[in-house]
N, C-alpha and C positions, 0 to 999 in steps of 0.2 A: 504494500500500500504506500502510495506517493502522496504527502499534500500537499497538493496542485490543482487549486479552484481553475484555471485555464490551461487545459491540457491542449501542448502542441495536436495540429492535425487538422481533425474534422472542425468544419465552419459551425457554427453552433447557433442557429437563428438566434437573434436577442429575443427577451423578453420585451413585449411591446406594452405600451399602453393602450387600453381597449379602444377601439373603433382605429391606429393606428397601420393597419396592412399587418403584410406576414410577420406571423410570430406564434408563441405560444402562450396559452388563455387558460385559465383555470375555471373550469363549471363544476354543477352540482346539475343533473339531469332526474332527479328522484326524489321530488318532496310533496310537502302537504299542510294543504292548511286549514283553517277551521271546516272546510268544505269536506274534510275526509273526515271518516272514524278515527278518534284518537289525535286529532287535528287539533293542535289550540295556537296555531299562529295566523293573522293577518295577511296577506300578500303585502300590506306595508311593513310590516314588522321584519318580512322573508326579505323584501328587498332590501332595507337598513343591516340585516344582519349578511347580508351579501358583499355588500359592499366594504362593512368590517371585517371581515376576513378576506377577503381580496380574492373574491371569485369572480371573474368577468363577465357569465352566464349561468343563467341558470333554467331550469324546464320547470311547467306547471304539471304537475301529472296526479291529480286528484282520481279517487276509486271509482272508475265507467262512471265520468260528468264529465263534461265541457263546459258548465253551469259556471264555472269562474271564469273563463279566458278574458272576461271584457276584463276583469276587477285587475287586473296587471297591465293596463297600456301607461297607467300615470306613474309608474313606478320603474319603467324602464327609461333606457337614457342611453347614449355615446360612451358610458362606461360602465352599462348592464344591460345584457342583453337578454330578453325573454324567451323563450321557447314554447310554442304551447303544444301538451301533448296530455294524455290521459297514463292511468298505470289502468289495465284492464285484467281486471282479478278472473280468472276462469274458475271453472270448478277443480283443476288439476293444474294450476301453478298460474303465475303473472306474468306479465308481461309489458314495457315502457311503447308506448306509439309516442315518437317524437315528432316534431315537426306540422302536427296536424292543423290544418284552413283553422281560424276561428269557429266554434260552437260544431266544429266536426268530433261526433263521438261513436264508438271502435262500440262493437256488441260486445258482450263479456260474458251472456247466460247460456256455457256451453265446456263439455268437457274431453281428453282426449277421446275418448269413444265415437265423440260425433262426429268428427271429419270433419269439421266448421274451420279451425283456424285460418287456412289456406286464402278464404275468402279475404280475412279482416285482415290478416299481414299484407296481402297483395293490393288492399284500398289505400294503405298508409303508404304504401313502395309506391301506388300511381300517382300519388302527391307529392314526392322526391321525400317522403319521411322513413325514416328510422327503426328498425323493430328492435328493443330487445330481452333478452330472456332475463327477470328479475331474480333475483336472491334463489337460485336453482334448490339450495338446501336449509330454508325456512322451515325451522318444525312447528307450525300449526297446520291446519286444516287446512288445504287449499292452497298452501304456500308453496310446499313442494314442486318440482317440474316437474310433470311427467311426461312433456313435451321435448325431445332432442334439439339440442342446442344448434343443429343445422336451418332449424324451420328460423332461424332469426338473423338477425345483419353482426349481433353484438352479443355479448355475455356480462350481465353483472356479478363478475365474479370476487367483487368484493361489496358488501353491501354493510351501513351501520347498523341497522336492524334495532334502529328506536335508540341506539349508547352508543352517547358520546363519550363513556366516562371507558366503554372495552369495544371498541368498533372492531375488535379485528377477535373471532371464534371460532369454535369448530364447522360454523356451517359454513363459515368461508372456506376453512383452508379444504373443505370439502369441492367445494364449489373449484377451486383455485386446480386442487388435483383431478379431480375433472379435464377440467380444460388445457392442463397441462400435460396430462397424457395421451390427451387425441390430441397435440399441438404439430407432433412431425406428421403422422399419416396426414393430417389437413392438408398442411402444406408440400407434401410428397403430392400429394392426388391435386394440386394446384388452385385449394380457395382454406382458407380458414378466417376463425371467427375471431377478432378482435375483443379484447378484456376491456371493459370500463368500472368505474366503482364511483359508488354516489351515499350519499349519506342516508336516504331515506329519510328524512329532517318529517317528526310529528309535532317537537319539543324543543324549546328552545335551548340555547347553546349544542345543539347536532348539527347545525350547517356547516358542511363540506369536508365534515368527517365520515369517509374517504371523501374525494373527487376526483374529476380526471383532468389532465394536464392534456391539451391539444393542439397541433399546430393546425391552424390553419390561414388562409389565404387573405384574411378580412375578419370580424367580429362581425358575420352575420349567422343567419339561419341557416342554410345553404352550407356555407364554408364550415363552421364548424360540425355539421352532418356527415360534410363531405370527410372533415379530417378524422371523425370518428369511426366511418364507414371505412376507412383505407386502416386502422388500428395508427395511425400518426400519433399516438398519444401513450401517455403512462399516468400511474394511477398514487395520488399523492395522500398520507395519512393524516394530514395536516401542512398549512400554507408556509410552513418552517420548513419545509422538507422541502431542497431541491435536487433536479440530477438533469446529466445530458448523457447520450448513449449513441455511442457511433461504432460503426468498424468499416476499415480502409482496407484494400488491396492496391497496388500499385499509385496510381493516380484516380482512381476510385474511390467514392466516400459517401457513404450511406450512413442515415437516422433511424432511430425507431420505427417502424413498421412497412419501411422500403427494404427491398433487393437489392443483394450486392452482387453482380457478376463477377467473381475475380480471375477468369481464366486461367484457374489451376492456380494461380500467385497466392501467397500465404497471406493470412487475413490477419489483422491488428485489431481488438475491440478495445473498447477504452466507455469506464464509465466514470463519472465525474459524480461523486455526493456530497451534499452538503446538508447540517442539519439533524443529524442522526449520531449524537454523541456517543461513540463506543459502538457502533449499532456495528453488523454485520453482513457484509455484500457475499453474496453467490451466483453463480452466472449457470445458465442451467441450456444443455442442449436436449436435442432424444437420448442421448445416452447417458441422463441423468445432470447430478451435482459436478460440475469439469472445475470449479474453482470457488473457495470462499475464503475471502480476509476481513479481518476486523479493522473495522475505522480508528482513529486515533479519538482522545476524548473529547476536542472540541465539534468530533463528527462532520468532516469535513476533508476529504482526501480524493483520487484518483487510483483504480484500476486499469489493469492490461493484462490484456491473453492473449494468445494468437494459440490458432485452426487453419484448418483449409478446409474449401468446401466437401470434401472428401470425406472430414469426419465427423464434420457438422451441420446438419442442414437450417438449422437455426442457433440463437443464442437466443435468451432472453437473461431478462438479470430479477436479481428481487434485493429490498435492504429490510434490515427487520432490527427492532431493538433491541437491547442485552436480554429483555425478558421473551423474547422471540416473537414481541407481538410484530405484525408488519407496520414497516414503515413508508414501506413507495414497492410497486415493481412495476415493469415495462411490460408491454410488448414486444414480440419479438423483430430480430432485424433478420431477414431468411437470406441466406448463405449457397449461393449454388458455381 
């Protein structure tokens, strides 16, 4: 481990200020407000605590309503962006529509059995929105998925699940191995599904414990759909936690959730953390854990590994705190 907040190499989009062009924006796509069960915030109250923790965007996703979308147009601004979308509870797990028209609302009174979802996923996809699979390993009723995480564009494969005080538990790291072990066949067989993580915010002090970190093109609707749909993002445990994740071949140089062509040349990754005192980085291919070191105490250092595409068909990374809870992980960068 190196500490080195600017690691030689890869260009590293800056951080921008909302509505500034390309860069990366920190959302919360999973919340709720008095409008849901268990609901006791405002969309004013959701927006002011948006903007104190320093999340750029955030999604409406209230239980099968659309009954809010007006009550957020005074609340967004040039440096919050809104999203409207619904969480649409089935009978056998949930699921986030992002991006949806105004007062457009997703059916939800139907369960694997029925053959129904096909429809409502492909309504949200004809409107350039978002599908994704909510908190896959939720143990209440109804929570569970029993829906394959291919029927979706995206995976919440970290979810707060109501605590902010333990956002990170066994139904994530369920959720997380999951998706980590179909991660090489995906991308072997040429599509996989991108990780995001969102707070699920019912209660105050839960906003944007997790969320997700995205690059996109512009601070709008569209672009940060767009960056969420390509996996361009990683998933942050808190707005103190930062990281940039690159790996180089030659004169080649790829980000999180791009391809790196190296023709045959040996590949350099390099993750950059900050924020994560003592915490502990691992960088994980198909063939498992390929490397873990501990950060120094002000949690704040630089890793490197090199591969070839040969023996990796991806990398991803993960940082987690001394007590193992997580603290940030990536998406992957795929290696051919």
């Amino acid at each position: 481990m190196t500490d080195d907040r600017r690691p030689a190499g890869a260009q590293y989009p800056a951080r921008r200020v909302a509505g500034r062009g390309t860069g990366w924006y920190r959302g919360d796509v999973h919340l709720h407000t008095v409008r849901s069960a268990g609901g006791e915030l405002t969309p004013g109250q959701l927006a002011a605590a948006a903007r104190e923790v320093g999340l750029d965007f955030v999604a409406a996703t209230e239980h099968n309503t659309s009954a809010g979308h007006g009550d957020w147009g005074r609340y967004a601004g040039d440096d919050l962006l809104v999203i409207l979308g619904q969480e649409v509870t089935t009978h056998t797990g949930h699921w986030l529509a992002l991006g949806l028209d105004p007062g457009h609302q997703i059916e939800w009174r139907y369960g694997v059995r029925d053959d129904a979802i096909d429809e409502q996923l492909a309504q949200v996809r004809r409107s350039g929105g978002l599908c994704v699979a909510a908190h896959p390993y939720a143990p209440y009723e109804s929570g569970t998925l029993a829906y394959p995480y291919r029927c979706f564009d995206a995976v919440e494969v970290w979810n707060g699940q109501w605590r902010s005080d333990l956002p990170w538990n066994a139904d994530n790291e369920a959720a997380l191995a999951e998706w980590g072990r179909n991660l090489g066949h995906d991308i072997h067989r040429g599509r996989w599904w991108p990780a995001v993580g969102n707070s699920d915010t019912h209660l105050a002090g839960q906003l944007g414990t997790p969320h997700t970190v995205v690059l996109a093109a512009e601070l709008s609707v569209q672009a940060v759909l767009a960056g969420l749909r390509a996996g361009r993002s990683w998933i942050a445990g808190s707005a103190t936690v930062d990281l940039a994740f690159a790996a180089t071949a030659g004169d080649r140089d790829v980000s999180v959730g791009e391809r790196l062509d190296s023709g045959g040349a040996p590949i350099d990754v390099r993750l950059r953390v900050s924020g994560v005192p003592a915490g502990t980085v691992s960088l994980h291919t198909e063939r498992g854990t390929v490397l873990r070191e501990r950060l120094p105490a002000d949690g704040s250092g630089t890793v490197r590994w090199r591969t070839t595409a040969r023996d990796s068909g991806f990398v991803r990374a993960e940082v987690r705190h001394p007590d193992r809870r997580m603290a940030a992980l990536t998406n992957p960068v795929v290696l051919a």
